[in-house]
N, C-alpha and C positions, 0 to 999 in steps of 0.2 A: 477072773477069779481062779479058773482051774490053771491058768497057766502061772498065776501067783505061786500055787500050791506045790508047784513041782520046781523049788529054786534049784535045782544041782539038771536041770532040762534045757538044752541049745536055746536060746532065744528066740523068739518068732519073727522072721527078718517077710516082710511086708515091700514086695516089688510093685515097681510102677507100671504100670497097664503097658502091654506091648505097641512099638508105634507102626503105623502103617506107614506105607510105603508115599502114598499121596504127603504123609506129615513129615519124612523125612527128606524129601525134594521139595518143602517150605520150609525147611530147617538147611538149607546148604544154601550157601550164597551162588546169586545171579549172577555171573560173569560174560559182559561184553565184549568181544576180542573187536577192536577197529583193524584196520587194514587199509596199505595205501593201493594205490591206484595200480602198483608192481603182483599186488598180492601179500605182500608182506605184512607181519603184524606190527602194528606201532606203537601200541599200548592197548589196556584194557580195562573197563569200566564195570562199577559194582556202585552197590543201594550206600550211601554215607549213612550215618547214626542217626543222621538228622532225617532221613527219606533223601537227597539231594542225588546228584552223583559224584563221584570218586574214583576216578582214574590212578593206575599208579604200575609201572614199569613192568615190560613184556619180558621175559627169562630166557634168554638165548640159548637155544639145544642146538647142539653139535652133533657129530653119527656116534661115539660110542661116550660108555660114563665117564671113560676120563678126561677125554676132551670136557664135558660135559662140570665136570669139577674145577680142572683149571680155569674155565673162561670163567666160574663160579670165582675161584678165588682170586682172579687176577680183577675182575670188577670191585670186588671190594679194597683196591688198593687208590692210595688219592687219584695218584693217575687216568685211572677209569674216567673218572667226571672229564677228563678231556682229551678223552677220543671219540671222533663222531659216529663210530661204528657199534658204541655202544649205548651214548649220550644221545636222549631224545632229540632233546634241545638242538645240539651241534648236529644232529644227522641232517634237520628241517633247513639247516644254516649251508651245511659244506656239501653234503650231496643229493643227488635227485631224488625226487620221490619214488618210493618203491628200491630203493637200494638194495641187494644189487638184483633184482630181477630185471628191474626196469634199463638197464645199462647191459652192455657185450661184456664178456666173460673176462676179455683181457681189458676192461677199462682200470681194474685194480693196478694191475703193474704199470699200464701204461703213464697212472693218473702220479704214481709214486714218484719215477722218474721226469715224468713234465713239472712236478712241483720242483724237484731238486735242481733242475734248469730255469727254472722263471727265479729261483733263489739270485742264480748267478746272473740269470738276468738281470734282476733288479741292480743288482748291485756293482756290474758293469754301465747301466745308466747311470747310475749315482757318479760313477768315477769317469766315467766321459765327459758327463755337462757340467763337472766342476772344472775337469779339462780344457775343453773348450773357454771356461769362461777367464782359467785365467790364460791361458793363450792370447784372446782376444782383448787382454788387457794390457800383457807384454808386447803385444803390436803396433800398439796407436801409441801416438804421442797424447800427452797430459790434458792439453787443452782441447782435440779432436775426437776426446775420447768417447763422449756419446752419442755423433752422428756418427763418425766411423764404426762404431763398434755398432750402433742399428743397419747398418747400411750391410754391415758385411754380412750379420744373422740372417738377414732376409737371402741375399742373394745368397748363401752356402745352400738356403732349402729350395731354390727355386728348382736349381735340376734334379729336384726329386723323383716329379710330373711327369720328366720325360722316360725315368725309369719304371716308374708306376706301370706307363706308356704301354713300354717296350717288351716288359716283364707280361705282362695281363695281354696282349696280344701274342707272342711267341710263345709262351706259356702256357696257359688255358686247358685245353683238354691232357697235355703230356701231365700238369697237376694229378689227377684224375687217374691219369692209366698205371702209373707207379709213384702212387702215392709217400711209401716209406722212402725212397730215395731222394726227392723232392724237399722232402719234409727235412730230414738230415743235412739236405743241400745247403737252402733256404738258410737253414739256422747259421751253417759254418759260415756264407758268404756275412751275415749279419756281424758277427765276430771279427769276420776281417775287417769289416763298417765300424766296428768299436775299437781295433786294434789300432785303427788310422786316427779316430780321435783321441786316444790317449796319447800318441807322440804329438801330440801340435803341439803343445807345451816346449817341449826339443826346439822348434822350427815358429817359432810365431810368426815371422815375417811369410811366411808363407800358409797362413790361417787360410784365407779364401780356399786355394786349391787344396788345400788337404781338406778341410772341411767340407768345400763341395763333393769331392769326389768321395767321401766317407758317408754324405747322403745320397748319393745317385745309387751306390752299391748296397746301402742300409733300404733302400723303399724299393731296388728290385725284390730285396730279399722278404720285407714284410708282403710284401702283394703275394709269392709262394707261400708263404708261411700263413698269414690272414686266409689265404682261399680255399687252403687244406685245411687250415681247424675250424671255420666256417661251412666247410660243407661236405670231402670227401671223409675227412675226422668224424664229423657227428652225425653224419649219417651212419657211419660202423659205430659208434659209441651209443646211439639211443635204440633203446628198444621198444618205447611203449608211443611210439611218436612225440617225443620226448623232448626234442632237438633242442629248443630253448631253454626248458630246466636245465639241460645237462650243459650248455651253455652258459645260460647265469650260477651254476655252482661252480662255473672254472671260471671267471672274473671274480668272485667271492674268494676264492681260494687265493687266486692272486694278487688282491688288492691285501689281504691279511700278508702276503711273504712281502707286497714291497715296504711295508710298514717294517717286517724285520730286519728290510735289506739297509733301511734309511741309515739306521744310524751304521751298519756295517761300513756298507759302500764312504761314509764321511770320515770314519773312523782310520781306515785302510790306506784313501786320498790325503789327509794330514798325517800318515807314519811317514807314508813317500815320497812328501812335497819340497821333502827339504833338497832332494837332488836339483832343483833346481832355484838354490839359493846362492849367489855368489860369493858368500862369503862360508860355503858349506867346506865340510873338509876334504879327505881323499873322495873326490868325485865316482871313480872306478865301482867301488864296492856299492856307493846310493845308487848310482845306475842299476849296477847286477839285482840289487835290494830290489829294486821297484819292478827290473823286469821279470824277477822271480813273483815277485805278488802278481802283477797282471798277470802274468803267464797260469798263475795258478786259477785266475779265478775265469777265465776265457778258457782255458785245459777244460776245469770244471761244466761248464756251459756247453761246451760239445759232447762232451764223453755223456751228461746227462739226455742231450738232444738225442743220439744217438742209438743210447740202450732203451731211450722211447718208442723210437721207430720199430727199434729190433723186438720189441715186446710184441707189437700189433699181431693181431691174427685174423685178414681179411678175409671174410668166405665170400667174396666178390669174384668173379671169374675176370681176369682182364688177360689178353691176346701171352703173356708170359706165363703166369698161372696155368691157362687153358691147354697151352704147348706140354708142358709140363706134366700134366696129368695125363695128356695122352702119349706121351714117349711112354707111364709108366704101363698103363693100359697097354699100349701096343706090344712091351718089353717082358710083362709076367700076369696081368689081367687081371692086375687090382690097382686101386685108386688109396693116394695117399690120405690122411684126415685133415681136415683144416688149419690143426695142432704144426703136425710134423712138415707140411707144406710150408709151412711161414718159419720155421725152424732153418728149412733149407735157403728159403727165398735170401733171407740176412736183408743188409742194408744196402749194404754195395756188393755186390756179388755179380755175376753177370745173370742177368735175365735168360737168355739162349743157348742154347749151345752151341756147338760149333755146327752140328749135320741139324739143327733144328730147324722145320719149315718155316717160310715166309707165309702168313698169316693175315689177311688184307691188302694184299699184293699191289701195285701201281699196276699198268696193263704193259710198261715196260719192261717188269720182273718178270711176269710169264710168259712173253713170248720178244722175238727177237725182230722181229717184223708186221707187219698186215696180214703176211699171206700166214703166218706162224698162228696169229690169233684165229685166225680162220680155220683151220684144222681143230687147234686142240678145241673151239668150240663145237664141231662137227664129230669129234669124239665123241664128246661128253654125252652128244645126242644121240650116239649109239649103243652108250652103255642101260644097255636096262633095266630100270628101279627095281633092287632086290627088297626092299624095304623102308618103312620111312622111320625117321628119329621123332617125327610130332605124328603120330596118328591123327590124334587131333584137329593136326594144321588143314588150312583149307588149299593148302600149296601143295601141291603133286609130285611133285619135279624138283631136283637139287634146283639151289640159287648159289651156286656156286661153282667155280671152271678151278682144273690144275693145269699148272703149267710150268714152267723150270726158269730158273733165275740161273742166267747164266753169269753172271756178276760175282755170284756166291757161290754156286755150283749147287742150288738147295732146291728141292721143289717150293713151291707157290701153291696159295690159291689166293684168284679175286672173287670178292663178293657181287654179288647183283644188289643191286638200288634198295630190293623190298625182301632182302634175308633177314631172316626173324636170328633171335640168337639159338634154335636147334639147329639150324642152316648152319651156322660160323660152327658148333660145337661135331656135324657132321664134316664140316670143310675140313676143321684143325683136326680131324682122325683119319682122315684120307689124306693129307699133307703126310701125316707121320707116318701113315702105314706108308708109302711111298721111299719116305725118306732112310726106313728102317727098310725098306725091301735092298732099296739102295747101295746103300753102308753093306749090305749082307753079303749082296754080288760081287762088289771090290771093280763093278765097271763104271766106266770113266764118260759120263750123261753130256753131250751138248743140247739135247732136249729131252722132253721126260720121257723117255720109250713109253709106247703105248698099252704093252701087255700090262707093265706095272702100273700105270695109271688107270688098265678096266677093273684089274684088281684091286686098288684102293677105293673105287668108288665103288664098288660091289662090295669090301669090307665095312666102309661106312656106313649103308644101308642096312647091312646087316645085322652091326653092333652097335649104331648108334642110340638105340634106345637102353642095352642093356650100361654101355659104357654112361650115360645120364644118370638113369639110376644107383650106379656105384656112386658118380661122384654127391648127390643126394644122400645116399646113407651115412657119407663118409663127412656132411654136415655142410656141404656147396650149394650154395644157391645158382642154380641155371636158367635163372628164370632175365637172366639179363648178361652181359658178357663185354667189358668196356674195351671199347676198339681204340680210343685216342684218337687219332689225327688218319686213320686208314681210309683210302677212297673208296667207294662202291660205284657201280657202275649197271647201267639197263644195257643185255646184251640182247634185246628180242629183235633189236633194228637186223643184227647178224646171221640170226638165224634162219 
């Protein structure tokens, strides 16, 4: 009534009770963030209208807002929906769980350029086995033509076995110790395996021999190629013990490019078949034609193979590595990153250097004789342990002898039977500091002088723990050191 009374008076505006803090955290929605086995978030779950659950897409944060915008607007473009790095669906499909925690740092670049190779891959098999087939049919005569032409398929893959053989025996641990060169190999020999099946068509009378020897050279080369991306590949490629997801998502990946490559590779085979039609025209030019396409699409395949290797960034210590880091240690007293190490290593470069030490030495590299081994082990046993590289270790004593390659003119060292890898990482620092004392002096070694060799072994003692721990910071795993094919040997019978 009174506020009737007074019409030309502000309105009486009537608030709602203040809410408490317990009422405003039953007023905000519940969000579930899932997470895969990397760590990573996958998506995120909330109450549906109904009480149910309702899932619905995790929002990609970048380091600053403008990264943070662009990936914002580049997801709302169609595109988005098919990229796996953004696409739920596609990520559970194309890469491993926990993407990319779960995977080594350079599996991005590595995974870019192996796809661009399996491309050409595929599509060099497409145009080989149409190759092959019609060779095998300008071979035979008309009425011979389907025992011949079985007779001959079988026998071109029989000498495969014996490459498998040859490869997997001689091979084996060199796999393993320089893996990106291998790897590059592998591929190029495969290529020349394809290069030999697309001429038979040229030569059909001569199918068998071009054909076999196309698979003797094709299955050396897959058994390198198979062993590295079966085991020294994915073991640097998984991180969460992983090895088979990250495995089944590169057969997934690859089985989607050879479906791309189908119709390429069939497409590319009937532009170029006509060179070998006899009533075709200037023959010269369909030649150049056909050799400028294969050549492009085998170019292709390497160059991708290639800048796969060169991507890698092994933190694996193996006998080249290890040299490597202690030239840089002995030469300014730091240790390169795992980055800038693999930058240098390349694909084909050389591993050593010219004054680099022999590192797993044969007992012919360190000494010239009996009575040679006899001394520089009598050395050894008088220099006295400044220090050890494993505190830890329950080994007191080097497990390792220098000695001089007179073949190379390089110091050596050989390992003992039960050197652990701080032993090898102490050997290869007292190989270098030798080798640098060496190079300094400008005199001319028929065996390793002695003063130089008490001081290398008393520098390794000395630094070997701190030179471990550089190469740890600098992101090296030491906790293993891949020797390859190097002997070891028990020297207690001599001492």
């Amino acid at each position: 009534m009174c506020a009737a009374a007074r019409g030309d008076s502000e309105p009486l505006v009537v608030s709602d009770p203040p809410i408490s803090t317990s009422q405003k955290k039953s007023q905000t929605p519940v969000v579930v963030d899932e997470v895969s086995t990397g760590g990573d978030p996958t998506r995120r779950w909330r109450q549906s209208k109904s009480g149910g659950f309702e899932s619905f897409e995790v929002p990609r944060m970048n380091g600053n807002e403008s990264d943070r915008n662009n990936e914002s607007a580049s997801r709302t473009t169609s595109s988005s929906k098919w990229d796996p790095r953004f696409s739920p669906k596609l990520r559970r499909v194309f890469l491993p769980a926990g993407y990319p925690s779960s995977v080594s740092p350079d599996y991005a670049p590595f995974i870019r350029w192996h796809l661009g190779s399996l491309v050409f891959r595929n599509v060099l098999e497409v145009l080989t086995a149409q190759s092959l087939l019609v060779a095998l049919g300008m071979g035979s005569t008309p009425g011979a033509l389907p025992l011949t032409a079985a007779t001959k398929w079988v026998l071109k893959d029989g000498v495969g076995s014996f490459a498998t053989l040859a490869a997997g025996s001689l091979g084996g641990q060199k796999y393993d110790e320089d893996p990106k060169r291998f790897w590059a190999l592998s591929n190029l020999l495969e290529d020349v395996a394809r290069a030999i099946e697309l001429v038979t068509p040229a030569a059909p009378g001569l199918f068998l021999p071009l054909a076999a020897s196309a698979t003797f050279v094709r299955a050396a080369a897959l058994t390198g190629r198979g062993s590295l991306m079966n085991g020294t590949f994915m073991q640097h490629l998984g991180r969460n013990e992983n090895l088979g997801d990250v495995r089944a998502k590169l057969e997934v990946q690859g089985r989607w490019l050879a479906l791309v490559a189908l119709p390429v590779g069939i497409g590319i085979f009937r532009t170029v078949s006509s060179v070998f039609d006899a009533e075709s025209g200037d023959g010269l030019y369909q030649y150049l034609g056909t050799l400028g396409a294969y050549s492009l699409v085998i170019g292709g395949h390497t160059f991708c193979c290639w800048k796969a290797a060169q991507v890698l960034r092994f933190d694996t210590l193996n006998r080249a590595r290890l040299v490597r880091l202690a030239e840089r240690f002995v030469g300014d007293n730091t240790v390169p990153t795992v980055d800038a190490s693999g930058k240098e290593e390349g694909v084909y470069r050389a591993r050593f250097s010219k004054e680099a030490p022999a590192i797993g030495a044969a007992l012919t590299e360190i000494a010239r004789d009996w009575k040679g081994l006899a001394e520089i082990l009598e050395l050894q046993e008088t220099v006295q342990l400044a220090g050890e590289c494993e505190p830890s270790s329950s080994q007191n004593n080097r497990r390792y002898v220098l000695g001089w390659d007179s073949g190379k003119n390089i110091p050596a060292a050989a390992l003992n039977s039960d050197a652990e890898p701080a032993n090898v990482i102490a050997a290869t620092l007292a190989a270098t500091f030798a080798a640098k004392q060496i190079v300094n002096s400008g005199l001319t070694q028929e065996t390793l002088d002695p003063t130089i060799a008490r001081q290398a072994y008393q520098y390794a003692d000395q630094r070997c723990a701190e030179f471990k721990q550089q190469m740890v910071n600098a992101g090296w795993r030491v906790d293993f050191v891949q020797m390859g094919t190097a002997p070891r040997y028990n020297f207690e019978g001599l001492k």
